[in-house]
N, C-alpha and C positions, 0 to 999 in steps of 0.2 A: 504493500500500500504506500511505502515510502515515496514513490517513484510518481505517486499521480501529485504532490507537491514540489518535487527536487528534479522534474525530468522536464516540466511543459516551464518555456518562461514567458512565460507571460504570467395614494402613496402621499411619504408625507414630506415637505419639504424641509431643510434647514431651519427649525424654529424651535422648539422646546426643547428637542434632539440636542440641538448646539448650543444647548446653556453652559456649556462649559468653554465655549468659548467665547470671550467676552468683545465689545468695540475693536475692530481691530484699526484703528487709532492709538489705542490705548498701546503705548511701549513696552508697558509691564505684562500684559495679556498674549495667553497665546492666540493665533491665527488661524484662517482657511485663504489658501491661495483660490484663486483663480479653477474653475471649476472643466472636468474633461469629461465627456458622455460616450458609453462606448456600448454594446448588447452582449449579451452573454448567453450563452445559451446552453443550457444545462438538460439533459437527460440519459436513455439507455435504448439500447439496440438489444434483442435477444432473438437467437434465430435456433431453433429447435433441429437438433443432428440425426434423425432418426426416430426419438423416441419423443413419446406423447410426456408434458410438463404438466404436474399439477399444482396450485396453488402458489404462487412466485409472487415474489416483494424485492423489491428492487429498493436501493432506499441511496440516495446521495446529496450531500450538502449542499445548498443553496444560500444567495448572499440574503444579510438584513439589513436594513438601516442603520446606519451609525451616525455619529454629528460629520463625520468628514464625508456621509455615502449616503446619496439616497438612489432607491429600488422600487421599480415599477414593471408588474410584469407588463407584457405586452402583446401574447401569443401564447398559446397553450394548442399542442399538435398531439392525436394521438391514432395509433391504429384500432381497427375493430375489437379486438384481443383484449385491448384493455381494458380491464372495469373499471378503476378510479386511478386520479391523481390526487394527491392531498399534501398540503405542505404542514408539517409540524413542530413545533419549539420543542429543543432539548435545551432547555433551561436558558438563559437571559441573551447567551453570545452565540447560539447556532442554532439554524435551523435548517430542516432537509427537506426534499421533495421522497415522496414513497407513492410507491408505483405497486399497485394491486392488479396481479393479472390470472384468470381462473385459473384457465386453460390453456394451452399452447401445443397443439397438433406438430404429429412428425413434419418436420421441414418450414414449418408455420414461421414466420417472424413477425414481433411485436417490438412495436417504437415508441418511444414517450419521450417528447421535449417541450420542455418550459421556455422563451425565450425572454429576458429582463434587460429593460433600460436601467444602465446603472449610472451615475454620476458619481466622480470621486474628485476630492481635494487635496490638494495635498494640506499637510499642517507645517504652519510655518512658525520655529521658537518666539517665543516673547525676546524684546530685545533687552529688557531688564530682568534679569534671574537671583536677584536678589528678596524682593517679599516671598518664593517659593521656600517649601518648608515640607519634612515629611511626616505625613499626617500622626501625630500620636494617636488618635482613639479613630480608626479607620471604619467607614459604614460595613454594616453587614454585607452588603455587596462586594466593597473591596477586599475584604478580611480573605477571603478564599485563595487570591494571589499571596498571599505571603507565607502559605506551607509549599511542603513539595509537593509535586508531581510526577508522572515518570517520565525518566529520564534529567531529572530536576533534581538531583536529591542534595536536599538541602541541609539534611544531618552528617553530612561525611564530615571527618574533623578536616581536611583537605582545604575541601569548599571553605569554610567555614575561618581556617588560616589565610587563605588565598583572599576573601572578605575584609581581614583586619588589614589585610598589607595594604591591597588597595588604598584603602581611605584615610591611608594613618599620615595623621601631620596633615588631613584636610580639613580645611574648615568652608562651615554654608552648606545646606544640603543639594542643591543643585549642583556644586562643584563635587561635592562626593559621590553623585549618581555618573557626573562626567569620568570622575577618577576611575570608578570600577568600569564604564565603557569602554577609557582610553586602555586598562590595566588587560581586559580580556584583550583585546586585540593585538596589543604587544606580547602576549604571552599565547596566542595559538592562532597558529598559522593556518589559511584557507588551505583546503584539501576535500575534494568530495570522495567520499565513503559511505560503506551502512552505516544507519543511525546507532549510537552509542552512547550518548547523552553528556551533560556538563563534567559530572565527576571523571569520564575516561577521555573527553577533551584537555581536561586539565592536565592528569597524566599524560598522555601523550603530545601535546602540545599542537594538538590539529585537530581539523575538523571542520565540517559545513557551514553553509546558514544554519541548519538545526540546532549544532553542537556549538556554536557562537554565542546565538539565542540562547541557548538553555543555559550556559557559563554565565553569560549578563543575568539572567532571570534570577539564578541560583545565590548570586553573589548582592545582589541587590535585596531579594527576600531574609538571606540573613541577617541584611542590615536593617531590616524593618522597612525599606523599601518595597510597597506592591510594585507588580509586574507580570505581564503573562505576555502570552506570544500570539502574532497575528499572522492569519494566515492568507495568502493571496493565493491565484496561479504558479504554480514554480516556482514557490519560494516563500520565506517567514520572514519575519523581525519582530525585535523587543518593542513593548512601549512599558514606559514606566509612569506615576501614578504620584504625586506632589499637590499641597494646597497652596491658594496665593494665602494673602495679608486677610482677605475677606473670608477665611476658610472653604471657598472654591476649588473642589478637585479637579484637576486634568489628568488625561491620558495624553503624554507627549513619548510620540515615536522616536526610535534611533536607528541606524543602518550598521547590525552588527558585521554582517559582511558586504563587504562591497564598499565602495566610495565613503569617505567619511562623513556621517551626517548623523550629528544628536541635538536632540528637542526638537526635529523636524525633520521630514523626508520627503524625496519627488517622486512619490508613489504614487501611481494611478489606476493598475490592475484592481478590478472589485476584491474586496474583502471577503472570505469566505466564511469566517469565523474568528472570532477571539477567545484566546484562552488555551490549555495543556493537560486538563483532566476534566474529562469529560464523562460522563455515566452514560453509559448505552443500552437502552431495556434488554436488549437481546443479546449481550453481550455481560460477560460474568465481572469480567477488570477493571479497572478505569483504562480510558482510552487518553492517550496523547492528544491525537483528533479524532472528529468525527469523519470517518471515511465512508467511499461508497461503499456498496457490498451486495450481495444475490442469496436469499434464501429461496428453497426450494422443497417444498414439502414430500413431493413425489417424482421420479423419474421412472419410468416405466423402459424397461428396457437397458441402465446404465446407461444409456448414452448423455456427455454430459454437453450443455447447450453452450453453442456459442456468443461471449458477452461484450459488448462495448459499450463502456460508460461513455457518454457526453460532454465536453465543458471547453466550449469553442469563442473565446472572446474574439466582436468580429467590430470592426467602428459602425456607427451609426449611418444608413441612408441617410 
């Protein structure tokens, strides 16, 4: 499942959504750049090899709204095959399409695509980082970012040294959350691999976007800094989680790998989800992310079907 994040690279408007970001006048406040509209299009292919299919769920992440993203589907395509489309919240930062199909006859194929107008902003730092501050008594909401997750793990005594060196002799919380961005990225070298997570980044001293992100993530939560990880097309980054003077929380993005970029990124690929442990009904673990996937109640025959997920960012007619 690694590979449908680390292989591809690529309704409601801006209003209550983006209370977190304030006048962008304001010097102290973070920002929204300049807005890009692109379609997305999200579903599955299933083509039956012989044998008759019974009962299939198809089930794969779809974007939501965020203050920097807004989402409008715009097309909804399906074959005979299919009984429903339905899009559901797995809790506040993902949400998926699931695909209900009875039936599916030898050789039969059945198609479901969503297609969404997405809008994305990039966020652009405040130019004063000084009133930010990191939250002592954090909402229920954010409190979840500051344990581990997997591949996160934020009890190793490793991590957790690797956290004091960072920030030691910083002072201001803004420049401590810099210090740990600057620190992981001088200490581990881009390299794509399988996923291995922050503690065997560390010892080895390399690693992905994933393995970047989760060392930032890691190293930030033991400091009582929230953070989790955001996941695009082809790729993730940190954002991390700071109040102003007014006690206003932000999510302010960083670019663990790739170009240097903290408190702001020129991201534009829709957002698929936020966040690194996730509960999955059908699924026993916590999940890093929410992936697609094919359940199948009945094969008649063994034969097993041929599958292709969906998820084609294309620009806007």
């Amino acid at each position: 499942m690694r590979a449908v994040f680390c292989l591809l690279i690529l309704s409601l408007a801006v209003s209550s959504a983006a209370a977190q970001f304030l006048d962008e006048a304001a010097s102290h406040s973070a920002r929204l750049g300049p807005p890009q509209t692109r379609r997305l299009k999200v579903g599955v292919v299933i083509k039956a090899t012989g044998s008759p299919l019974i009962d299939l769920t198809a089930m794969t992440p779809v974007p939501r709204p965020w203050p920097e993203q807004t989402v409008v589907e715009v097309d909804q395509q399906a074959s005979p095959q299919v009984g429903s489309i339905r899009i559901e919240e797995l809790g506040p930062t993902v949400r998926r399409m699931v695909v209900q199909i009875p039936q599916l006859g030898p050789t039969e194929t059945a198609r479901a695509v969503v297609v969404y107008e997405v809008t994305r902003r990039a966020i652009l730092a405040p130019q004063n980082t000084d009133d930010y501050s990191i939250p002592s008594r954090p909402s229920r909401e954010v409190r979840p970012f500051l344990n581990a997750s997997p591949y996160i793990e934020t009890q190793r005594s490793q991590i957790r040294k690797a956290a004091r060196e960072a920030v030691a002799d910083v002072d201001g919380d803004w420049q401590k959350v810099e210090a740990i961005y600057d620190w992981v990225r001088q200490h581990v070298k881009y390299e794509r691999g399988p996923i291995k997570g922050a503690y065997a980044a560390l010892r080895d001293g390399k690693g992905d976007c994933e393995e970047l992100s989760s060392l930032f993530i890691a190293l930030c939560r033991v400091q009582n800094i929230p953070a989790r990880t955001v996941w695009v097309p082809g790729h993730c980054y940190p954002e991390f989680y700071l109040k102003d003077k007014n006690g206003q929380g932000t999510w302010f993005p960083c670019q663990a790998a790739g170009a240097r970029a903290f408190g702001s990124i020129p991201e534009f690929r829709p957002i698929l989800q936020k966040g690194d442990n996730f509960r999955v009904p059908e699924l026993r673990k916590p999940q890093r992310y929410v992936a697609e996937h094919l359940q199948i109640r009945e094969v008649s025959g063994g034969n097993k079907p041929e599958v292709a997920f969906i998820r084609d960012v294309i620009d806007r007619p």
